[in-house]
C-alpha positions as CSV (number, residue, x, y, z in Angstrom):
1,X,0.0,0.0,0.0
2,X,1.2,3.5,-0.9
3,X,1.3,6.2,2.2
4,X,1.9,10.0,1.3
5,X,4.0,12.1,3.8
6,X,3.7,16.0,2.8
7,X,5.2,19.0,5.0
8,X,6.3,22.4,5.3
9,X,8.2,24.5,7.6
10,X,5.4,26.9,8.8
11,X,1.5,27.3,8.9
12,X,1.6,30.0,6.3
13,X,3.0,28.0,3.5
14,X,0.8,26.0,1.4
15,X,0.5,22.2,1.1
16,X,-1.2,21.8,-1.7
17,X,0.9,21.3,-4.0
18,X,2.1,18.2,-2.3
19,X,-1.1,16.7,-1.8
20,X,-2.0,17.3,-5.6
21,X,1.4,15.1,-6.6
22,X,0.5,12.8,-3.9
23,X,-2.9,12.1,-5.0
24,X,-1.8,12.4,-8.4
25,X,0.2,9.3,-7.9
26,X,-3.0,7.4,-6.7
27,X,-2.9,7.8,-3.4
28,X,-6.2,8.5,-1.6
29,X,-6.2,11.9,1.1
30,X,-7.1,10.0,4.1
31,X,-3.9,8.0,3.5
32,X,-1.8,11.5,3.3
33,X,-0.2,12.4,6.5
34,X,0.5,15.8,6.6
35,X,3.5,18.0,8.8
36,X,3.6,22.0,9.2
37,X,6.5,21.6,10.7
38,X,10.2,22.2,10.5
39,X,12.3,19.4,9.2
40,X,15.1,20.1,12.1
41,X,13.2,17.9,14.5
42,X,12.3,14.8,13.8
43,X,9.0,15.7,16.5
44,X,6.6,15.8,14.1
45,X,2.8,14.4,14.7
46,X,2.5,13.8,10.6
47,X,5.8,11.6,10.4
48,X,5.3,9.9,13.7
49,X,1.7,8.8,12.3
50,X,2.4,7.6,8.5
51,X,5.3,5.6,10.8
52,X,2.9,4.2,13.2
53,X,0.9,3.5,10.3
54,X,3.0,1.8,8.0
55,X,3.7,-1.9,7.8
56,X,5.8,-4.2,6.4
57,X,5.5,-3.9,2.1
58,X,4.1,-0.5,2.5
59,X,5.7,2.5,0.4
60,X,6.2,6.1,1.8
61,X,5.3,8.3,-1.0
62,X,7.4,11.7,-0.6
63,X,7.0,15.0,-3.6
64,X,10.6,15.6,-2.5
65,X,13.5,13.5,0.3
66,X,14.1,16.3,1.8
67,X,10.5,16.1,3.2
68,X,11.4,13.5,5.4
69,X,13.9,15.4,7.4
70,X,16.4,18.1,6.7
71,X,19.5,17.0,7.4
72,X,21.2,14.2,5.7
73,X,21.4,12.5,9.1
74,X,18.0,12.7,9.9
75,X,16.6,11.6,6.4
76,X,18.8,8.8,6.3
77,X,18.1,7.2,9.6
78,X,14.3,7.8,8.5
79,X,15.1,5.2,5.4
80,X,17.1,3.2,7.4
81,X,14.2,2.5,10.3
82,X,11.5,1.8,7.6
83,X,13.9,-0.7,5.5
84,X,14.3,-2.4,8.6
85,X,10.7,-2.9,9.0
86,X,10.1,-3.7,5.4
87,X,8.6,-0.2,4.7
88,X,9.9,1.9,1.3
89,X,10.5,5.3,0.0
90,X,9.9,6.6,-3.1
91,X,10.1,10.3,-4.4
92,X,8.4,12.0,-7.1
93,X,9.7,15.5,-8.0
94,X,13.8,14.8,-7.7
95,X,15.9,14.3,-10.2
96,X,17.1,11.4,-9.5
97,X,13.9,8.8,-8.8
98,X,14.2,6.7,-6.0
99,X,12.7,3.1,-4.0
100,X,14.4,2.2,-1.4
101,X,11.2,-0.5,-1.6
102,X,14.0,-2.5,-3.3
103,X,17.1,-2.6,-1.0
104,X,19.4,-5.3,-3.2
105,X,19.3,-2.7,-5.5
106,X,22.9,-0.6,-5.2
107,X,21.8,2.5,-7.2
108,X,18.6,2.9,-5.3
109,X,20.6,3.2,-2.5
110,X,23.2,5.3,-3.5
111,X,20.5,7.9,-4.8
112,X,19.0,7.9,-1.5
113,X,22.5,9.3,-0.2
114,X,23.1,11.7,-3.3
115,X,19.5,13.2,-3.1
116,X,19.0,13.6,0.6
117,X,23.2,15.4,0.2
118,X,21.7,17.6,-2.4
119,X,18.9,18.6,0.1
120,X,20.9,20.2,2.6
121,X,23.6,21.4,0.7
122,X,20.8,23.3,-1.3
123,X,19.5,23.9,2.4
124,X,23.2,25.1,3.6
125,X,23.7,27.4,0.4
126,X,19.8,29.2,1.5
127,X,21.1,30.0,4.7
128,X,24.5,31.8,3.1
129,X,22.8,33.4,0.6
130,X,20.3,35.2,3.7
131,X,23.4,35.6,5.3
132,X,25.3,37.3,2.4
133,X,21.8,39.6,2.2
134,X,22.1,40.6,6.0
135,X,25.3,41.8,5.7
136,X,25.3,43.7,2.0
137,X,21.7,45.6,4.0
138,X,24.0,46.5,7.2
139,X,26.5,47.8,5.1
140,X,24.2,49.7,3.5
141,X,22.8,51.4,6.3
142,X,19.1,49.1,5.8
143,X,17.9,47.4,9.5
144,X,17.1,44.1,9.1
145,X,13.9,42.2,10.5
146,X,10.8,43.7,12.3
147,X,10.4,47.5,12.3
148,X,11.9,49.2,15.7
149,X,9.2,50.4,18.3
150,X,11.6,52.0,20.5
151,X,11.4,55.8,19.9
152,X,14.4,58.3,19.3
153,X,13.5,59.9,22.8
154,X,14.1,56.4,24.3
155,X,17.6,55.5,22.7
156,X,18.8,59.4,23.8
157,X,17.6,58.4,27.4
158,X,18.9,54.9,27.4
159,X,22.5,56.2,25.9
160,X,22.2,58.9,28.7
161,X,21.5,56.5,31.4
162,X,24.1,54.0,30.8
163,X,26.9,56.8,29.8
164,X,26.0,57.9,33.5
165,X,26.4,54.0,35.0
166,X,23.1,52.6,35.0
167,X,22.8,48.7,34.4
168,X,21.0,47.4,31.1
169,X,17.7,46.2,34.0
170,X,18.2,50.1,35.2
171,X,18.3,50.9,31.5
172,X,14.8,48.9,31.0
173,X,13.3,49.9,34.1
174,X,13.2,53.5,33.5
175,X,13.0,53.6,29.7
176,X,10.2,50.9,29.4
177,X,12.4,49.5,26.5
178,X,12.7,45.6,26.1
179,X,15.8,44.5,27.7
180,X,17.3,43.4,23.9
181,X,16.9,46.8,22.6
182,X,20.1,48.1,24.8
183,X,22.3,45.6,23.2
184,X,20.6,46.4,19.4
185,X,20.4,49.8,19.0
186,X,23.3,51.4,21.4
187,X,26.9,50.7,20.7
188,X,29.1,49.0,22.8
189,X,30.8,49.6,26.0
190,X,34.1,50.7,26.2
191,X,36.3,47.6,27.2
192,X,37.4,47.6,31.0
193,X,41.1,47.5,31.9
194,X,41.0,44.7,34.0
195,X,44.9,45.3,34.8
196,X,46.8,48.0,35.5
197,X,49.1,46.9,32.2
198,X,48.1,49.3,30.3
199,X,48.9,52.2,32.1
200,X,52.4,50.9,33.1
201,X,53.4,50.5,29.5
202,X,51.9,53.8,28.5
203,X,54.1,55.3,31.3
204,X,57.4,53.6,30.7
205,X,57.0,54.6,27.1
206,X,56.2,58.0,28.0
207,X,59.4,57.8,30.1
208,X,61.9,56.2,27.4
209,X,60.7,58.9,25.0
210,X,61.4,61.5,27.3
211,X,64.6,60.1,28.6
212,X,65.9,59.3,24.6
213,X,65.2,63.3,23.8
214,X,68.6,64.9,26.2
215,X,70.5,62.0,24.6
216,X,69.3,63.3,21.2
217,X,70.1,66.5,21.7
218,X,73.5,65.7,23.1
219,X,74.4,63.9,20.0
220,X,73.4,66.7,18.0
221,X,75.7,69.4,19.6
222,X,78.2,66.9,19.3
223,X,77.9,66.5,15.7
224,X,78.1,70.6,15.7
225,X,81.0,70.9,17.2
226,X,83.3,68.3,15.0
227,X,81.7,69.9,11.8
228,X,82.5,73.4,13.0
229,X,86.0,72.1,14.5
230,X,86.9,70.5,10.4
């Protein structure tokens, strides 16, 4: 019998497109277990179902591998369980078509390790490229993410409070700012000496250069006198 396993990463993307492939492929809705759910934890009330579900001869019917989980860990340890048991996977939207129904079959396997690769690489290369965009906007001058709601008037207080030696819960206490917008919006502390290192080499420096200068001079006049003596 042929199960279909559908999910996306939040409730405001759409599923439909799944379930249309699934049921495409013959497979009746009330045997379509469905996931709105990221594919980093393996927690998922859709997955754990079509599992409980399955039984030994059964297919999982996936649009893509990468549904299954999104690392290629977690996919293949998905594979892995249901072979065990007897249960396959087949996809229908890779490139590369795979049933793992079959497991004396060396390419089917191999693909199952190529595919679920391809997913989080492609996965891996998403998160650089939102990366890459974060920083080209913060160069730029452009504030990433939700729009502030802490006012001008707040920031000036805040940058007043701390410059006179309030703590960040002082900070939020009397500026009714959330206690992240201190470490967001205001730049950072001076670092603290924490030795008194600093100071001694800034003085002993201070004292060779002013100890070098009469030695300078001294060499100077001395240089006068032999070209004035030739």
């Amino acid at each position: 019998m042929d199960l279909g396993y559908a999910r996306v990463s939040t409730a405001k993307q759409d599923l439909e497109r799944q379930v249309d492939a699934l049921t495409a492929a013959g497979i009746p809705e009330q045997l379509i277990f469905l996931d709105r759910k990221s594919g980093a934890t393996t927690d998922r009330p859709g997955l754990r179902a079509v599992l409980d579900y399955a039984r030994k001869g059964d297919v999982i019917v996936v649009h893509t591998l990468d549904r299954l989980g999104r690392t290629v860990r977690d996919t293949l340890n998905v594979i892995h369980e249901l072979s065990e048991r007897g249960v396959g996977v087949r996809n229908l939207a890779d490139p590369i078509k795979v049933d793992s129904a079959n497991p004396g079959d060396p390419m089917a396997q191999l693909a199952v390790v190529l595919l679920a690769l391809f997913a989080q690489m492609e996965g891996t290369y998403m998160l650089e490229r939102a990366a890459h965009a974060r920083a080209v906007a913060t160069a730029k001058g452009r504030l990433m993410g939700r729009p502030s709601v802490v006012s001008e008037h707040q920031l000036q207080h805040a940058e007043h409070l701390r410059r006179a030696g309030d703590t960040i819960g002082e900070i939020v206490a009397k500026t009714g700012i959330t206690r992240s917008s201190p470490y967001r919006h205001l730049p950072p502390r001076p670092a603290e000496r924490v030795t008194a290192a600093g100071l001694a080499l800034e003085d002993r420096a201070s004292t060779e250069r002013n100890a070098a200068r009469p030695a300078l001079l001294s060499t100077g006049a001395a240089t006068g006198e032999r070209v004035a003596g030739g």
